[in-house]
C-alpha positions as CSV (number, residue, x, y, z in Angstrom):
1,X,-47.8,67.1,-180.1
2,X,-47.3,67.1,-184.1
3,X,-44.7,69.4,-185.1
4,X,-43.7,70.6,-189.2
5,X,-40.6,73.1,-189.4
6,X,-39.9,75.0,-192.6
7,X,-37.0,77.1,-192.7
8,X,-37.2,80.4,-194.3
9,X,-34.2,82.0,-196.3
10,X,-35.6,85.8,-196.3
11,X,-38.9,85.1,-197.2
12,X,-41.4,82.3,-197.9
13,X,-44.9,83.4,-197.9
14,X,-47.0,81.0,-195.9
15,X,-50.5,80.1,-196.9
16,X,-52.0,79.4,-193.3
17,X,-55.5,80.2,-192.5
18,X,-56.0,83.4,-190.2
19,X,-58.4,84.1,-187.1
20,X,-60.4,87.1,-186.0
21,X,-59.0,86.9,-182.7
22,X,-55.8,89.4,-183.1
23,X,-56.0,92.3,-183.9
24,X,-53.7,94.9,-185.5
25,X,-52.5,97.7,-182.6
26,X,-51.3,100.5,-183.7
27,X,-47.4,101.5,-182.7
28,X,-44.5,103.7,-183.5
29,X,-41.1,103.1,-183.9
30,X,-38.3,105.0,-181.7
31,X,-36.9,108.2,-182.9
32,X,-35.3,107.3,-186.8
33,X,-33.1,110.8,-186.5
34,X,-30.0,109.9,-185.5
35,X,-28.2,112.7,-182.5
36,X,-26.7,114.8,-184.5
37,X,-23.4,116.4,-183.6
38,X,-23.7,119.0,-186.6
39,X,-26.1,119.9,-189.4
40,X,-24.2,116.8,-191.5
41,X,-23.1,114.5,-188.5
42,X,-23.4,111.2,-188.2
43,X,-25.8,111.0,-191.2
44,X,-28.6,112.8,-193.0
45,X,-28.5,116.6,-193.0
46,X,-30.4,119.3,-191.1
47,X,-31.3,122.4,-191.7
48,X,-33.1,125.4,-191.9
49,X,-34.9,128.5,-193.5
50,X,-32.7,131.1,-190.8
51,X,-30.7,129.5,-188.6
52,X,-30.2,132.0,-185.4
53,X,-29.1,128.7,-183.7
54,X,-27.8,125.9,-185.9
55,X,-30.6,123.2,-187.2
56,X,-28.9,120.0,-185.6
57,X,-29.8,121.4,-182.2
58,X,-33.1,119.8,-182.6
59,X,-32.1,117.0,-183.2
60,X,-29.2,116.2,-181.0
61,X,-31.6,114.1,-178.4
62,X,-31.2,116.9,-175.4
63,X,-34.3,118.5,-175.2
64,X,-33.4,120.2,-171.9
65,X,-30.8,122.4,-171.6
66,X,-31.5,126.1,-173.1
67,X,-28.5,126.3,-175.6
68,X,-29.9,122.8,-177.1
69,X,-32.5,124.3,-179.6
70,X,-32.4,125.4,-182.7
71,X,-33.4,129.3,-183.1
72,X,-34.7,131.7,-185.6
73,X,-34.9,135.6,-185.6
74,X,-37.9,135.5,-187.7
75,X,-41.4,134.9,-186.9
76,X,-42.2,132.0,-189.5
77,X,-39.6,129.9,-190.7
78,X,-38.8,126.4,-191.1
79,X,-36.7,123.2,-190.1
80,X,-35.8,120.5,-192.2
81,X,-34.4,116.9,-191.9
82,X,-33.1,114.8,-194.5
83,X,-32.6,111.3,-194.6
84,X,-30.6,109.2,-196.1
85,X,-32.9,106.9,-198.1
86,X,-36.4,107.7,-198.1
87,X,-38.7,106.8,-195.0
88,X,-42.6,106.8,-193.9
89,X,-42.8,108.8,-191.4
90,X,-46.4,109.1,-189.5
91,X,-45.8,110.6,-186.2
92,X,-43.3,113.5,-185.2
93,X,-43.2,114.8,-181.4
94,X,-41.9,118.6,-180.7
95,X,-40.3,119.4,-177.5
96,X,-40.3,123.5,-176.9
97,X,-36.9,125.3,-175.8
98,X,-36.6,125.2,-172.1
99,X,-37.4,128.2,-170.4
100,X,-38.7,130.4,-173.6
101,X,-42.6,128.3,-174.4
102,X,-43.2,131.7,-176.2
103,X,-40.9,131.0,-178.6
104,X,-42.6,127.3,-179.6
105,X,-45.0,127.0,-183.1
106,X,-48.6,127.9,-182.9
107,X,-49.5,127.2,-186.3
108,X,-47.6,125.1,-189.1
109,X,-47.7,122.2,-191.7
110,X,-45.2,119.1,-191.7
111,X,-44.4,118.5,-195.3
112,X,-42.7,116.0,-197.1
113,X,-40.4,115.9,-200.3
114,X,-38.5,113.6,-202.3
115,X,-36.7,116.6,-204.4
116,X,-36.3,119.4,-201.7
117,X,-38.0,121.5,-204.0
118,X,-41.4,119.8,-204.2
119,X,-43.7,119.3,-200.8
120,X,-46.8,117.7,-200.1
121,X,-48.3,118.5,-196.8
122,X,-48.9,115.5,-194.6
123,X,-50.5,117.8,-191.5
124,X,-51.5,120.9,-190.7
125,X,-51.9,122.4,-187.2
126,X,-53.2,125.7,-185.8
127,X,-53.5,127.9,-182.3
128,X,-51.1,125.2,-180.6
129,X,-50.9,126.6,-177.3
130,X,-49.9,125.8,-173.4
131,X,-46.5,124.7,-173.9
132,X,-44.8,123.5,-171.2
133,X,-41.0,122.8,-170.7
134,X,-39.3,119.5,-171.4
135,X,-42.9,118.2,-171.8
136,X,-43.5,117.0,-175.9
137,X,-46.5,117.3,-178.0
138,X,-47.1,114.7,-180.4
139,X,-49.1,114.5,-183.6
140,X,-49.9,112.1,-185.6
141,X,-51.2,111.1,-189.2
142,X,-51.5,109.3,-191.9
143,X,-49.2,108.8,-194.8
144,X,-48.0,105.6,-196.9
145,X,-45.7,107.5,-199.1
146,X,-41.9,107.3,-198.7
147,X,-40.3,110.7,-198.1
148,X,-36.1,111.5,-197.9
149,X,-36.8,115.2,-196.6
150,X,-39.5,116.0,-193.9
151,X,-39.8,119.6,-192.5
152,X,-42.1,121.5,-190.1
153,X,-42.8,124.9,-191.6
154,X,-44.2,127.3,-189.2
155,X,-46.4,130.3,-189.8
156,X,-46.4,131.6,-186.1
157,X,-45.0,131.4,-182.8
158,X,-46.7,132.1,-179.5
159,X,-45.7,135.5,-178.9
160,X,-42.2,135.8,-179.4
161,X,-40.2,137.4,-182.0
162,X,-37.6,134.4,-182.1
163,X,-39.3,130.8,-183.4
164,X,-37.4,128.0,-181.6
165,X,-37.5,123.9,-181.2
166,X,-36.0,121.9,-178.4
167,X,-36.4,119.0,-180.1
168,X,-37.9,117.4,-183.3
169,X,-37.8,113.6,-183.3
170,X,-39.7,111.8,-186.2
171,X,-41.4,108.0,-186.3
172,X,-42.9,105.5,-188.5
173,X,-45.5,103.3,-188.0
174,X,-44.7,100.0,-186.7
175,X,-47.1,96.8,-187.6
176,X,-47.8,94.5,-184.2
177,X,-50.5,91.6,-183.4
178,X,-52.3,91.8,-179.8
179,X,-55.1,90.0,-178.5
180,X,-59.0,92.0,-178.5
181,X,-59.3,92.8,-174.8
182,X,-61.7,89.7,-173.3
183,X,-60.2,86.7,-176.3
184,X,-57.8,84.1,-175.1
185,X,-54.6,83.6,-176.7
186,X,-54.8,80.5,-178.7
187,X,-55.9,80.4,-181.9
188,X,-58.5,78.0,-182.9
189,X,-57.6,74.7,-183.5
190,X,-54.4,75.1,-181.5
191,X,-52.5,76.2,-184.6
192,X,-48.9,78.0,-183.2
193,X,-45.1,78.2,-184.4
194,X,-41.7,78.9,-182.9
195,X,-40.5,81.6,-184.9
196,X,-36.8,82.2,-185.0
197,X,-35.1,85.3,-186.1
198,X,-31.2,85.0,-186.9
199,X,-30.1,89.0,-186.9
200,X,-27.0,89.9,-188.9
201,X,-25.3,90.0,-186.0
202,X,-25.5,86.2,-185.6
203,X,-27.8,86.5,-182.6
204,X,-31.2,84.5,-182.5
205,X,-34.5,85.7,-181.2
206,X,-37.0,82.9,-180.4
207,X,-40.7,83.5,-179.6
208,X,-44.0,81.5,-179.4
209,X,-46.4,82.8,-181.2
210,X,-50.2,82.0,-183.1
211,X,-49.9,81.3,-186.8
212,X,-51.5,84.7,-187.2
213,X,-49.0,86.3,-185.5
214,X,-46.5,84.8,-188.0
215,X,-48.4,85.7,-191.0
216,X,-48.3,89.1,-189.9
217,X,-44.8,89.5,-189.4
218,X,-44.2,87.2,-192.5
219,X,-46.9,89.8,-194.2
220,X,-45.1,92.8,-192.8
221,X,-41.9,91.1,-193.8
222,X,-43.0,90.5,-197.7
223,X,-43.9,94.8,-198.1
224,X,-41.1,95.6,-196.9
225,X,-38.8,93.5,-199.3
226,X,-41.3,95.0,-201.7
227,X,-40.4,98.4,-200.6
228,X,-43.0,99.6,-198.5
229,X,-44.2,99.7,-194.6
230,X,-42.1,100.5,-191.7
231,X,-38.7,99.6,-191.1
232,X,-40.0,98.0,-187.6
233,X,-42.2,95.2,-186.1
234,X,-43.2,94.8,-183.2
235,X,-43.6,91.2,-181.6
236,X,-45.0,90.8,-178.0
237,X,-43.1,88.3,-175.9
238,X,-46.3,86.4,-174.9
239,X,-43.6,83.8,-172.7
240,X,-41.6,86.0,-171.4
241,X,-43.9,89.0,-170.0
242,X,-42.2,89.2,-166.5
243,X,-42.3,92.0,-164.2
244,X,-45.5,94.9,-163.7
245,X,-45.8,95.3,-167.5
246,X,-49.0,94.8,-169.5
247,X,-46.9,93.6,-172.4
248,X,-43.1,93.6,-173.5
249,X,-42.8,94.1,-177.3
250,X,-39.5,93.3,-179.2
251,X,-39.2,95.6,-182.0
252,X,-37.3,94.0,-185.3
253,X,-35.3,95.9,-187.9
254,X,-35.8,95.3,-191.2
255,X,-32.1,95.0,-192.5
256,X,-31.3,93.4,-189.4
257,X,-32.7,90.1,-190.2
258,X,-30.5,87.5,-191.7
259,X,-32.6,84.8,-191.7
260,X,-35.8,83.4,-189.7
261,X,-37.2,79.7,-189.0
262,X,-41.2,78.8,-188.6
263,X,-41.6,75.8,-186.4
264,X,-45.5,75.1,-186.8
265,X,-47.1,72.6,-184.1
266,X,-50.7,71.8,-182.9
267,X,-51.5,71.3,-179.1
């Protein structure tokens, strides 16, 4: 077995030839709103265009208890979050307050904004219907524009004459490599790497992956330095997949990543 390692301070950008036999899947990150405890607590700030219940209720990660929404005493209104540096956001999921579906949105945009003052609407939904508690919706588009402040403005309810949310948890897109259903692993030629990630924390993360695999995450890894993409990756544990699962992913943090090592070897 041959082996070349190149260790990679950050970022190197590798000039390896890629295959047709990954392709990307499409994922999204956990929730990036932090529970909140207030409308200000523990970071970014929520709020609201009437605020019958306070704003952070949607976003304090209990979607299931009745007191744990955030309320309004008017028929359209809207809730805001606001991050703390700016985000892409491409997928939100609603959760309607327990027991009161007739209070959930039937028709609204989710906008975002960079000013507060400012939107651009990123999706638009109407006649959303058959709620059911403690069980989410989730929508999803597409955006490649960083946003600080995303909010869902609503322009009717189903019935009632309050407007409330359970829960309002927002995602980004995350990049990941998988195999097309029906192609074997390896990559022609045999081509693969070890790929070490040290994270700040001093912990490493080793996986066995195709070159293309690394490009992407090396790829993925460049835009963000840039300043773009998503703040996640995704890589699938290919050697480690134990267990009834389909696939385990480990998903990377951005400004978790100290530094990471490419060990490239041929079979």
């Amino acid at each position: 077995m041959k082996k070349a390692c190149i260790t990679i301070l950050f970022l190197v950008l590798l000039s390896l030839p890629l295959s047709n036999v990954f392709a990307a899947e499409v994922e999204y990150s956990e929730n990036l709103i932090p529970k909140m405890t207030s409308n200000t607590l523990p970071s970014g700030v929520a709020s609201a265009s009437n605020e019958f219940s306070y704003a952070y209720r949607s976003f304090d990660g209990d979607f299931a208890t009745i007191s744990s929404a955030w309320g309004s005493n008017e028929t359209t209104a809207w809730l805001r979050y606001d991050f703390l540096k700016p985000e892409v956001i491409e997928q939100y999921v609603i959760y309607p307050q327990t027991t009161a579906t007739d209070r959930a949105p039937k028709d609204w945009t989710f906008e975002g904004s960079n000013d507060g003052i400012t939107w651009n609407v990123l999706d638009t939904q109407s006649n959303i219907t058959e709620w059911v508690d403690s069980t989410p919706k989730k929508f999803t588009f597409s955006n490649s524009n960083l946003y600080k402040d995303y909010r869902i403005n609503i322009t009717a309810n189903n019935g009632s004459q309050y407007i409330t949310l359970g829960e309002l948890e927002m995602m980004s897109k995350v990049s990941s490599s998988t195999p097309n259903p029906g192609t074997e692993e390896p990559t022609p030629n045999g081509d693969r790497a070890i790929l070490v990630v040290t994270m700040t924390t001093g912990l490493e993360k080793e996986f066995d992956l195709s070159m293309q695999e690394v490009n992407d995450f090396i790829a993925w890894y460049e835009g963000k330095q840039a300043g773009s993409g998503s703040a996640f990756y995704a890589i699938n544990k290919h050697d480690n997949n134990k267990g009834p699962f389909s696939s385990r992913k480990d998903y990377m943090l951005y400004d978790r990543i100290l530094t990471f090592e490419v060990s490239e070897y041929s079979k």
